[in-house]
C-alpha positions as CSV (number, residue, x, y, z in Angstrom):
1,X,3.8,-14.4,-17.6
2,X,3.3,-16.9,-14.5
3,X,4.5,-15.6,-10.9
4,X,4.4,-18.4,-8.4
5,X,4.0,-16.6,-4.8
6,X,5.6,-19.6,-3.7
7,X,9.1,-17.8,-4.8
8,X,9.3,-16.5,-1.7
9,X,9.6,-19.5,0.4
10,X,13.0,-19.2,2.2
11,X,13.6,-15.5,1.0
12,X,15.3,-13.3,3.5
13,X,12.8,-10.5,3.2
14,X,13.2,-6.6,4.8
15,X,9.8,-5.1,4.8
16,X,9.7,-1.2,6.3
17,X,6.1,0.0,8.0
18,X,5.2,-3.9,8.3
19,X,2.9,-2.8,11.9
20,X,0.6,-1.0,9.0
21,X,-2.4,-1.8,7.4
22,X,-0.9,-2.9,4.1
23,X,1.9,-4.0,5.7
24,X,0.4,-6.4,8.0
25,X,-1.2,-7.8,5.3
26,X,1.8,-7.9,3.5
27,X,3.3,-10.0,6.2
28,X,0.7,-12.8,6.6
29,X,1.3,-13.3,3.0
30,X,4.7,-13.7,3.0
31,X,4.5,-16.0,6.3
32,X,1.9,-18.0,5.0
33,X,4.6,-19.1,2.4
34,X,7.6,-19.4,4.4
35,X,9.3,-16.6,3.8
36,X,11.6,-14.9,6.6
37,X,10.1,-12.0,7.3
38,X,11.7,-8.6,9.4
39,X,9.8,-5.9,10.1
40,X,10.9,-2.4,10.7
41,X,8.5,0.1,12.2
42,X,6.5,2.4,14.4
43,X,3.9,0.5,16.7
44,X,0.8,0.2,14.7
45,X,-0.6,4.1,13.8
46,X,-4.2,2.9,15.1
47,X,-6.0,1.5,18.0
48,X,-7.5,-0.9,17.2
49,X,-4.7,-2.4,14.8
50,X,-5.0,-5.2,12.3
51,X,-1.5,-6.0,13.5
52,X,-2.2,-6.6,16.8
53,X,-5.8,-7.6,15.8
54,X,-4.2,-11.0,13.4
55,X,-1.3,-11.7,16.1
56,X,0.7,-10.8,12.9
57,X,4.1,-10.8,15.5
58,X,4.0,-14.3,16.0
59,X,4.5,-14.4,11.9
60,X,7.6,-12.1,11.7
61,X,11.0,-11.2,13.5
62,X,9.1,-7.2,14.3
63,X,11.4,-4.3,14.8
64,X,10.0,-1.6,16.5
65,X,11.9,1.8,15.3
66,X,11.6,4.7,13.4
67,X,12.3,5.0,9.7
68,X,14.2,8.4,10.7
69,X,16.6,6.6,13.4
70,X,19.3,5.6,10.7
71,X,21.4,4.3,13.3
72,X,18.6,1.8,14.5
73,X,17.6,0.7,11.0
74,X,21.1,0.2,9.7
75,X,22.0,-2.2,12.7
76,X,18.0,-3.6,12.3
77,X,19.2,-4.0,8.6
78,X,22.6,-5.3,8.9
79,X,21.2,-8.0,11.3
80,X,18.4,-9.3,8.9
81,X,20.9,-9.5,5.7
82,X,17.7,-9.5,3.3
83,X,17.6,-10.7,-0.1
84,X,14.4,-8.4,-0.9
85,X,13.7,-5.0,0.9
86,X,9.9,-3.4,0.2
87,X,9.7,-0.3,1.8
88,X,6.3,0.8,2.7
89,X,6.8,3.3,5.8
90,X,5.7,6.5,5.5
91,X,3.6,9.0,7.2
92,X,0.3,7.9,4.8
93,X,-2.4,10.3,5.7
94,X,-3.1,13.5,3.5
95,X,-4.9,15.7,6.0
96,X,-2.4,14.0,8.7
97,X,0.5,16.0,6.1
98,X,-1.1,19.6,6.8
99,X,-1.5,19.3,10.1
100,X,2.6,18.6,10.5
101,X,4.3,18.4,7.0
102,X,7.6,18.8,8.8
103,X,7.2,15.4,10.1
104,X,5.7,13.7,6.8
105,X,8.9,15.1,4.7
106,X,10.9,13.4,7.5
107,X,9.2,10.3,7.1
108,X,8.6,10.3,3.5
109,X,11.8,11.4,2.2
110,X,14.8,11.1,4.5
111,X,13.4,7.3,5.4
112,X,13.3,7.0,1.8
113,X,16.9,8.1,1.9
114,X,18.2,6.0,5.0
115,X,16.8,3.0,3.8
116,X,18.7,3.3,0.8
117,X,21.7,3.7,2.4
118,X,21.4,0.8,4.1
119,X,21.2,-0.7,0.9
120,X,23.8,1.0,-0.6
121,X,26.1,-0.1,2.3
122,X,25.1,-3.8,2.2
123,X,26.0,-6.7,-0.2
124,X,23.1,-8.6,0.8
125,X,19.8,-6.9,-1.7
126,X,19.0,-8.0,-5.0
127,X,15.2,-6.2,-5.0
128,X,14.2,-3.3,-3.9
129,X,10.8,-2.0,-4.5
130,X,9.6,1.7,-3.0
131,X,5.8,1.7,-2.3
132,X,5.0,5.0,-3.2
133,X,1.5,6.3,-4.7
134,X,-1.1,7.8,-7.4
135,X,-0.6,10.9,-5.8
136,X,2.9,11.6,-7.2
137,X,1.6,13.3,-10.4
138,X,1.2,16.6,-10.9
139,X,-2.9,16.4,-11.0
140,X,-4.5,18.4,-14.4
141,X,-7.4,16.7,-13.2
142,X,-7.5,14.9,-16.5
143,X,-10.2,12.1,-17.5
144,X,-7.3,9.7,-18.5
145,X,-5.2,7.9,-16.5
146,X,-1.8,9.2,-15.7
147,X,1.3,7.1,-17.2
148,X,4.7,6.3,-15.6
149,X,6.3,9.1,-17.8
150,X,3.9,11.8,-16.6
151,X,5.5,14.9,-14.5
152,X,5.7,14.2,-10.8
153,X,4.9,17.2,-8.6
154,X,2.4,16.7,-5.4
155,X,-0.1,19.1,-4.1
156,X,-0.3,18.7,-0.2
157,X,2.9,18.0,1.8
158,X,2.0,14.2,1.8
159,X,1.8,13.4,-2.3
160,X,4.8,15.9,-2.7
161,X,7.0,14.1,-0.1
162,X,5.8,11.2,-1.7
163,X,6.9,12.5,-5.3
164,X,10.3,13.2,-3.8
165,X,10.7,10.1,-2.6
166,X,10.6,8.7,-5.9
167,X,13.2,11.2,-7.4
168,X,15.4,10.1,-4.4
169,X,14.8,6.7,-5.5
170,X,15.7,7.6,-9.0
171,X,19.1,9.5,-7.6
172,X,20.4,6.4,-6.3
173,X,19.0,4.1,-8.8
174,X,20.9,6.1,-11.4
175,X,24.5,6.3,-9.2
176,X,25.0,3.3,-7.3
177,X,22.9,0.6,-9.1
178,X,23.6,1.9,-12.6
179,X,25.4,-1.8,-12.9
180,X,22.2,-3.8,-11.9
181,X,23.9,-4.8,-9.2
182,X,20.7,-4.3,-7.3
183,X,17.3,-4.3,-9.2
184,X,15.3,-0.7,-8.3
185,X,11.9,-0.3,-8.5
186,X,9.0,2.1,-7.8
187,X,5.2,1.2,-7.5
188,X,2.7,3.6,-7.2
189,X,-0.9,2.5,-6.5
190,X,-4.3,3.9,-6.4
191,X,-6.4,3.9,-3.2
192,X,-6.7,0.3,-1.3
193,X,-9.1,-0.9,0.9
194,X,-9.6,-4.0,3.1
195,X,-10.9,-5.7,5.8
196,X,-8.3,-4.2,8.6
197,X,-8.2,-0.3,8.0
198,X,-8.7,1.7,10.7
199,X,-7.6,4.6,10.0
200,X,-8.9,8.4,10.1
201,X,-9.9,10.5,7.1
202,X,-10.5,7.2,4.8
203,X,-13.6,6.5,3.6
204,X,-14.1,2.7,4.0
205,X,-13.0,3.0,7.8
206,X,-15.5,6.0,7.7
207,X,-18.0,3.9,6.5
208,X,-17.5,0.6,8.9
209,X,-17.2,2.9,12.3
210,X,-20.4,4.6,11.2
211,X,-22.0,1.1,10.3
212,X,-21.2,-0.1,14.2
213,X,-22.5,2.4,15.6
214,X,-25.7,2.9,13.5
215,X,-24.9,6.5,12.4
216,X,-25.4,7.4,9.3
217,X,-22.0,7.9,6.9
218,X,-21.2,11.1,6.5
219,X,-19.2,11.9,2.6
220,X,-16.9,14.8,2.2
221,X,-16.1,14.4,-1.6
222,X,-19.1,12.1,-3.0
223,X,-18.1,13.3,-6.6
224,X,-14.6,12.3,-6.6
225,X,-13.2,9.9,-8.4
226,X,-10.5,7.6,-7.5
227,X,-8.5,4.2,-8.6
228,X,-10.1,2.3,-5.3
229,X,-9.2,-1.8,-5.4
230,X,-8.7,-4.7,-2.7
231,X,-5.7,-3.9,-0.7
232,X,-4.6,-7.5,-2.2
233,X,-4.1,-6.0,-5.3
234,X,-1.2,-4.2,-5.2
235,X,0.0,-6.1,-2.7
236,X,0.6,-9.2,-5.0
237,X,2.3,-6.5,-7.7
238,X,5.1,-5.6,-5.1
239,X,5.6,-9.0,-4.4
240,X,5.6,-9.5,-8.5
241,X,7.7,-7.0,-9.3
242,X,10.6,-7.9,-6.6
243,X,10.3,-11.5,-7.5
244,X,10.4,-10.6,-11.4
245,X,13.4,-8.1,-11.3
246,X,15.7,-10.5,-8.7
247,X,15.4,-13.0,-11.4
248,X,16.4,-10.3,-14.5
249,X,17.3,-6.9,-13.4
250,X,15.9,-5.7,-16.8
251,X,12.3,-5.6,-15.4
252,X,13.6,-3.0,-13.0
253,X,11.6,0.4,-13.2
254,X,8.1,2.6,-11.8
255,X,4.6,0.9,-12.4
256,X,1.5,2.0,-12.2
257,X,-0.9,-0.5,-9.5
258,X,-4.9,0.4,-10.2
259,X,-7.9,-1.3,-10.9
260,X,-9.6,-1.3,-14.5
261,X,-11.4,1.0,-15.9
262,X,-14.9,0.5,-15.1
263,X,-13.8,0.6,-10.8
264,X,-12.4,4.3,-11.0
265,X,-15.5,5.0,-8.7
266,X,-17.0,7.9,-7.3
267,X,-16.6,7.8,-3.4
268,X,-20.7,8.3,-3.4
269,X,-21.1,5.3,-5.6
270,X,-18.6,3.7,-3.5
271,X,-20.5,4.2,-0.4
272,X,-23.9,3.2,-2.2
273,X,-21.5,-0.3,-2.7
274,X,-20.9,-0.7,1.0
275,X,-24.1,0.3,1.8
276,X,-25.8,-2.3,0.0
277,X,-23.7,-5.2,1.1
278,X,-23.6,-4.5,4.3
279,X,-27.5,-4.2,4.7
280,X,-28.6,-3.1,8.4
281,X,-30.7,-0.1,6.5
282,X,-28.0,2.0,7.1
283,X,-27.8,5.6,4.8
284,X,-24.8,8.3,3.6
285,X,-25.4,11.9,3.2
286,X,-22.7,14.1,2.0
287,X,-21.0,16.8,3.9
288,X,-18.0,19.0,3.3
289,X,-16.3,19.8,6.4
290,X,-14.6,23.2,4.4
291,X,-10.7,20.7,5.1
292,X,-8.0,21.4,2.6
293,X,-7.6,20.6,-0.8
294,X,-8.2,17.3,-2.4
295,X,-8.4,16.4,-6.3
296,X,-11.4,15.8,-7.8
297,X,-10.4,13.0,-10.3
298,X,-7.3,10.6,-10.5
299,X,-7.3,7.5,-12.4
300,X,-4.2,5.8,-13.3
301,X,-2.7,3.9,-17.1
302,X,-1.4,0.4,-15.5
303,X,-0.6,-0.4,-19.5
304,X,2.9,-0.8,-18.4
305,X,2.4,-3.1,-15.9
306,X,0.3,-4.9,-17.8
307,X,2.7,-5.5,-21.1
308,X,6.1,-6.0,-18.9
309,X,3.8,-8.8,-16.9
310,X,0.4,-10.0,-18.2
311,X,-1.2,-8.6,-15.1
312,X,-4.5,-8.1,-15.0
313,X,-6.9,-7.2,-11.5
314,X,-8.2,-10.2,-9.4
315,X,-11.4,-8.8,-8.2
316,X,-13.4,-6.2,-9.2
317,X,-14.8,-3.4,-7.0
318,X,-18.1,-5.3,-5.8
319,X,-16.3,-8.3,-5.1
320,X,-13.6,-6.2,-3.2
321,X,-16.0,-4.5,-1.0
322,X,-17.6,-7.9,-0.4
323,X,-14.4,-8.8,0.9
324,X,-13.9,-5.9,3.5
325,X,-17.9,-6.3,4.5
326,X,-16.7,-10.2,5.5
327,X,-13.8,-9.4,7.2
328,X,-15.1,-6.6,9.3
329,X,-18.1,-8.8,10.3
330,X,-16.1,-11.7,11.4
331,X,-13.6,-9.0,13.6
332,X,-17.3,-7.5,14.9
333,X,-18.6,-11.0,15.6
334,X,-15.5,-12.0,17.6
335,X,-14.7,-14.8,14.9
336,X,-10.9,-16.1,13.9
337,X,-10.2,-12.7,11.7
338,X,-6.1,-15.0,11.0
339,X,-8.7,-18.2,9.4
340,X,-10.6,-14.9,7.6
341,X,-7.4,-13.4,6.0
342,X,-5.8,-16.6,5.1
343,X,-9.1,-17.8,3.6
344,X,-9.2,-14.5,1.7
345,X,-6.0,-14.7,0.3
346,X,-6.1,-18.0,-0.8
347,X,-9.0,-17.0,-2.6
348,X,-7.4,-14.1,-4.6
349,X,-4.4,-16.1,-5.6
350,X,-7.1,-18.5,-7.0
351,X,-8.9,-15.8,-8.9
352,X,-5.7,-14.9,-10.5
């Protein structure tokens, strides 16, 4: 099934948690093909940001406000009248969830709730799509990947919050877009990474902050195994699935977003990866630092996705680690990192 990204030239488009690291991204694809972008959310969670980093402001009408401030986000919303909403804000960091769950229910669920009401209360939506992820099952630890239909549960306070955020999504879906009136999605993706992440407690940051500073990379879990793929991946599945379901309501429902098979990768064979492109000599040793729980193995079934759309991934794991080596040498280097992002995503649309 072809998907021209073009689609979304025009498109009045409401994107929550757009000062993020997927959400910036998110952005400079949608400007690059004229779509009219506002954003809704915190200032950027890190310092540096790739949001500030890319100048992505200049590409999008940005909101600064809290997914909690109902008030703020309805008149935000009402303003914007958007065609398509993609709602990625949430409070995204596991270890972040134990420190202050209290706060990542707030995020995660009520924001869930209140941007939902805003759609609820408009006339304007036609796609939603709730960016949610492969941490919403309940995790046997099994050597298969988990399917759509699989229980939801959550260990930490993040992936539960997370899981409740889709069974909020499926309250509403169920009793006020029962008509298809508005198309209702869900996407839940395996672990992304890209040239742009700064954030704590993830290992490809992990891995470039060590690299700068000629330390060597210290791995908490190098036996772990999880669905790791260029943050371009799932990105161009949100903007597939909203596109696909504003034209025919039917192809409304939750999808899976991983990579194949053969990249469900250890993090230690992940980090060998990065080492080797990267060069510099640099080394990893692993080191538990006794933190809280974290599965051992996650992989996810992205059958469904595949049969409702003829998706298949772009890039494979070497090629997407290639990617965030380039990137994160050109921001090191001082170069144009805007000319790097916009050269990168041309490229993956190629590779499609």
């Amino acid at each position: 099934m072809s998907f021209d990204i073009s689609f979304y030239g025009g498109k009045k488009v409401f994107i929550t948690g757009h000062t993020g690291f997927k959400g910036s991204w998110l952005c400079k694809i949608l400007a690059n093909v004229g779509a009219i972008v506002t954003g809704y959310s915190l200032n950027p969670p890190t310092e540096p940001s790739l949001f500030e980093i890319a100048k992505i402001e200049q590409d999008v009408h940005s909101v600064i406000g809290d997914i909690r401030d109902y008030k703020k986000l309805k008149k935000t919303f009402h303003e914007a009248q958007p065609e398509i909403v993609l709602h990625l804000a949430a409070q995204p960091i596991v270890r972040d969830s134990y420190k202050d769950p209290r706060y990542t229910y707030e995020a995660n669920v009520m924001g869930t709730v209140n941007i939902l009401e805003c759609v609820r209360t408009s006339n304007c939506v036609k796609s939603f799509l709730n960016v949610t992820t492969d941490k919403v099952y309940l995790n046997k630890e099994w050597a298969w990947g988990y399917r759509e239909n699989d229980e939801l549960d959550g260990y930490d306070p993040y992936s539960n919050s997370k899981s409740c955020s889709e069974l909020v999504t499926h309250s509403f879906k169920n009793s006020f877009f029962a008509d298809g009136s508005v198309a209702i999605s869900t996407a839940r993706a395996g672990n992304v990474i890209g040239g742009g992440d700064f954030a704590n407690d993830r290992i490809i940051p992990d891995c470039i902050r060590a690299a700068i500073n000629k330390q060597d990379i210290f791995v908490r879990n190098p036996y772990s195994t999880r669905p790791y793929q260029h943050v371009l991946e799932p990105l161009y599945v949100y903007l597939l699935i909203a596109a696909m379901q504003y034209k025919d309501c039917s192809f409304a429902g939750y999808y899976n977003v991983g990579p194949d098979e053969q990249d469900c990768f250890q993090t230690g064979a992940l980090v060998n990866l990065f080492v080797k492109l990267w060069g510099d000599n640099i080394n990893w040793i692993s080191r538990c630092d006794g933190g809280p729980h974290e599965a051992n193995f996650l992989k996810l079934d992205c059958s469904k996705l595949r049969a409702a759309f003829g998706w298949k991934p772009h890039w494979t794991l070497d090629k997407a680690i290639e990617k965030v080596v380039e990137w994160s040498k050109c921001w090191i280097n001082g170069n144009d990192v805007r000319h790097c992002m916009d050269r990168q995503i041309e490229e993956f649309l190629q590779d499609g």
